[in-house]
C-alpha positions as CSV (number, residue, x, y, z in Angstrom):
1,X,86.4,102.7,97.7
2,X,89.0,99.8,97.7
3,X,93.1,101.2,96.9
4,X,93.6,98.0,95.2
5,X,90.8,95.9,93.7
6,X,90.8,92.6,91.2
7,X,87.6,91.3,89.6
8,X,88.3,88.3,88.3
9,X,91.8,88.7,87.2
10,X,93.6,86.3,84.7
11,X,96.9,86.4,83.8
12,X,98.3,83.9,81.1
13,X,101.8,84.3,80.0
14,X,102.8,83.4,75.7
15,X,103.8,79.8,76.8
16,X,100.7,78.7,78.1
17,X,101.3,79.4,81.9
18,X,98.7,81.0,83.5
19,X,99.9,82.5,86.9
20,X,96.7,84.1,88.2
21,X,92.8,82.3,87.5
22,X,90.1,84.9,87.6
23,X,91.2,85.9,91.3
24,X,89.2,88.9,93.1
25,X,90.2,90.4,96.2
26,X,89.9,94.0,97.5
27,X,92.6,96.2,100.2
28,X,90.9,98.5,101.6
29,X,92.1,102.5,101.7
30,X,94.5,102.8,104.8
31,X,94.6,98.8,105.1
32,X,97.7,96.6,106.2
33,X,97.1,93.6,104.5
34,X,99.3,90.6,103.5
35,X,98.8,88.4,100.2
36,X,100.2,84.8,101.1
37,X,100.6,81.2,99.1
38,X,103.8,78.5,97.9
39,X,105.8,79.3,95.8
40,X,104.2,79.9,92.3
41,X,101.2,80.8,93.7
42,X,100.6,83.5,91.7
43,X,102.1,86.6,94.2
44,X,104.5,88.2,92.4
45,X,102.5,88.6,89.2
46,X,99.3,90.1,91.5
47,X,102.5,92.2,92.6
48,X,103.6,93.6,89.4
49,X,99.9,93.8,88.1
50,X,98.9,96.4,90.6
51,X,101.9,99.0,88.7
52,X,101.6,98.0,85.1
53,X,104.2,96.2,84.8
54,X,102.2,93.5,83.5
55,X,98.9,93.8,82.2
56,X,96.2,91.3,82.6
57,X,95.0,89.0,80.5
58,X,91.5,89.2,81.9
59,X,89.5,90.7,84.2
60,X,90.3,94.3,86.0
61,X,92.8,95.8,88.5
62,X,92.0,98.9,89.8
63,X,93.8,101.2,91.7
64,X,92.2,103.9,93.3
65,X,89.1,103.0,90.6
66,X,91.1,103.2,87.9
67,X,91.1,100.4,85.6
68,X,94.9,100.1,85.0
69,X,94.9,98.3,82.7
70,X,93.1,100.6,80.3
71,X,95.7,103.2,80.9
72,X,97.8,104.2,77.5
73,X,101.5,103.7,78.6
74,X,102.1,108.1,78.5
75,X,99.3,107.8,81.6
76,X,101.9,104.9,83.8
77,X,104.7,107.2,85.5
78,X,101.6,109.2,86.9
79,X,99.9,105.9,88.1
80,X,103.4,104.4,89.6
81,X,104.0,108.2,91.7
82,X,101.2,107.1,94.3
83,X,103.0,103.8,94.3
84,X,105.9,102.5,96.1
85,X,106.9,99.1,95.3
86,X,109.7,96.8,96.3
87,X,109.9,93.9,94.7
88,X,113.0,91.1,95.2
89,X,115.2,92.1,93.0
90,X,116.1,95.5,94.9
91,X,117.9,97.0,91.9
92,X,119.9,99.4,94.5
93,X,122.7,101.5,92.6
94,X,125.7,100.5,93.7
95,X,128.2,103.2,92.3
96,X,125.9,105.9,94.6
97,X,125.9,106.4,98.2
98,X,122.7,105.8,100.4
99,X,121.4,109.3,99.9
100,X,121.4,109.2,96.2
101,X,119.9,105.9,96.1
102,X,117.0,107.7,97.7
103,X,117.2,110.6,95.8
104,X,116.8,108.8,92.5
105,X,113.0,108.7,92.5
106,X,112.7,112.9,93.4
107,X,115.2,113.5,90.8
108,X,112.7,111.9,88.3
109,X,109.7,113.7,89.8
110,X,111.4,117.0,89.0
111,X,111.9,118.0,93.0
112,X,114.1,121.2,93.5
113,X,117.2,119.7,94.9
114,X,116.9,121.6,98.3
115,X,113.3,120.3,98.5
116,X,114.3,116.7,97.5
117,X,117.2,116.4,99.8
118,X,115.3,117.4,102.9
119,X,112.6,114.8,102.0
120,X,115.5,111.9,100.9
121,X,116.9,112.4,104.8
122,X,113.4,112.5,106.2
123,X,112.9,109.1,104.6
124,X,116.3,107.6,105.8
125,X,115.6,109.0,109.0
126,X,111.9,107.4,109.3
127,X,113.9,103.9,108.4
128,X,116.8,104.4,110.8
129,X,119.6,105.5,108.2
130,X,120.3,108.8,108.3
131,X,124.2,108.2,109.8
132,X,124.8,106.0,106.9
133,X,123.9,108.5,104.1
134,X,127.5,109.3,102.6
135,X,127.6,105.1,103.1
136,X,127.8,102.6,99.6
137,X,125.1,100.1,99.4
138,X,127.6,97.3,99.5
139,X,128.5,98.0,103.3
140,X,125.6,98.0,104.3
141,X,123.9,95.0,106.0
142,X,121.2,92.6,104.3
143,X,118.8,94.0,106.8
144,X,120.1,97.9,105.9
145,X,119.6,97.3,102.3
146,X,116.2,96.3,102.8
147,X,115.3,99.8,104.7
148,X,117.1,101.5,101.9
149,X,114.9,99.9,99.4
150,X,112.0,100.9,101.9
151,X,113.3,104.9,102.1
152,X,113.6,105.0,98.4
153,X,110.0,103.4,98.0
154,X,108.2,105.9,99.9
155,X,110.0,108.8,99.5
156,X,107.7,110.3,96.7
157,X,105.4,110.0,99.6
158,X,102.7,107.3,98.1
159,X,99.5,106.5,98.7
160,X,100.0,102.4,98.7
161,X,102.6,100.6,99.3
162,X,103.4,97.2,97.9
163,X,106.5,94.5,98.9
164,X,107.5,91.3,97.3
165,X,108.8,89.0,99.8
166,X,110.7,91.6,101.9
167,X,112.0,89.5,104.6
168,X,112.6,86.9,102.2
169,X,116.9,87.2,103.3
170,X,116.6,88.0,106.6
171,X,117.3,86.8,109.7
172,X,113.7,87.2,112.1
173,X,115.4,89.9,113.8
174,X,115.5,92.2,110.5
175,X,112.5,90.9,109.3
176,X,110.4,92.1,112.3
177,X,112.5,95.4,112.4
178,X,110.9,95.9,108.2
179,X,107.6,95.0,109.1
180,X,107.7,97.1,112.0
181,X,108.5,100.2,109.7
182,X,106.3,99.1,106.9
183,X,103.3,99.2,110.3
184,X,104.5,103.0,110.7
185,X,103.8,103.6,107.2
186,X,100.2,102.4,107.6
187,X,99.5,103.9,111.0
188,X,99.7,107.4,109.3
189,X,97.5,106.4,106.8
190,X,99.5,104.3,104.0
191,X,97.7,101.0,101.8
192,X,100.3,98.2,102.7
193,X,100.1,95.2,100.8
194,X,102.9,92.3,101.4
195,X,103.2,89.3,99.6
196,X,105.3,86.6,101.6
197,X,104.9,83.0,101.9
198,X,106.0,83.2,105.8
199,X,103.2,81.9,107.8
200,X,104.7,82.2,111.1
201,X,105.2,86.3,110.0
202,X,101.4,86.6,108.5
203,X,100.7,84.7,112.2
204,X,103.1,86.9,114.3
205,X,101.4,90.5,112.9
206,X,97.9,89.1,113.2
207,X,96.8,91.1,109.5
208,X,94.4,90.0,107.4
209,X,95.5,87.6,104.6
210,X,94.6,87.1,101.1
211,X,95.8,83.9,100.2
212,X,96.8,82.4,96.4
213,X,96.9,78.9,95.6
214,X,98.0,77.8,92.2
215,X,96.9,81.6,90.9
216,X,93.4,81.5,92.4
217,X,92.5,82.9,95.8
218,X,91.5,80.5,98.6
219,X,90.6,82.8,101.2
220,X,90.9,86.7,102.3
221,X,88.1,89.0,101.6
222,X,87.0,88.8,98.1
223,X,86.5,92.0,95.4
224,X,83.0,93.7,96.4
């Protein structure tokens, strides 16, 4: 069974815009995979389809095989915990230090605060943080934000894992360094799906594509 799966997916926003055309693809369970296309291609709202935070004006997303957007909106925090999603607008808290950034998500979850703080330094470990937990967002570097971002996404410990142009601001040095962790993730088992209009990265990891123009997919394996 696919982790992520469109059939035929519209999505047509109150002004008349329609940002996705009946587009079907499929990620596999335990798949790296990146979804490509311009700018307006329709990425970002395939993106925020996949956790609800849009819902589609036709067609199914599944997740898992579950048709989300049939969920009732009491059913969505459970959907989003085998989620982690990044998306551009990083949304870090700037008036908490690096480990309570992190520790945000657990504190949500209900996680005993002994429990949660061994798994939010874990995560900042795994992205190469851990000296910089006591550190404010603000100091850290483009490239260190980003792997905050990345600790906080995953430390609920999801099942997929989805990224909205995360190299978007870096230089390639920092960009490779993200993909390399995101790789990590997905050797040990984690969906990875990564919209980015960077052909020279999609070329550079050598990961299968699914690629949007004008909100209809072009090429990448289609929904089953």
């Amino acid at each position: 069974m696919p982790a992520v799966q469109f059939n035929r997916v519209t999505k047509r926003y109150p002004d008349g815009f329609q940002a996705l055309r009946e587009a079907s693809f499929a990620v596999e369970a335990g798949e790296f995979a990146f979804l490509t296309g311009h700018s307006g291609a329709g990425k970002t709202t395939a993106l925020r389809l996949i956790p609800a935070i849009e819902r589609a004006t036709s067609g199914t997303v599944l997740v898992h095989g579950q048709n989300v957007g049939a969920l009732r909106d009491a059913a969505i925090p459970y959907l989003r915990r085998s989620l982690g999603v990044l998306f551009q607008d990083q949304k870090l808290l700037h008036d908490r230090n690096v480990l309570q950034n992190v520790l945000l998500p657990l504190a949500i979850c209900g996680e005993p605060p002994r429990e949660a703080a061994r798994r939010a330094r874990a995560a900042l470990a795994k992205v190469g943080l851990l000296e910089r937990e006591r550190a404010m967002p603000i100091t850290l570097s483009g490239g260190e934000q980003q792997r905050l971002c990345i600790a906080r996404a995953v430390v609920a410990r999801p099942s997929i894992l989805i990224a909205d142009e995360p190299t978007a601001n870096l230089d390639s040095e920092a960009a490779a360094s993200v993909m390399e962790i995101f790789r990590s993730f997905n050797q040990v088992g984690v969906t990875v799906l990564v919209a980015t209009h960077d052909a020279a990265l999609v070329e550079r990891f050598g990961i299968r594509a699914v690629r949007l123009d004008h909100g209809q997919v072009v090429g990448g394996r289609a929904a089953r």
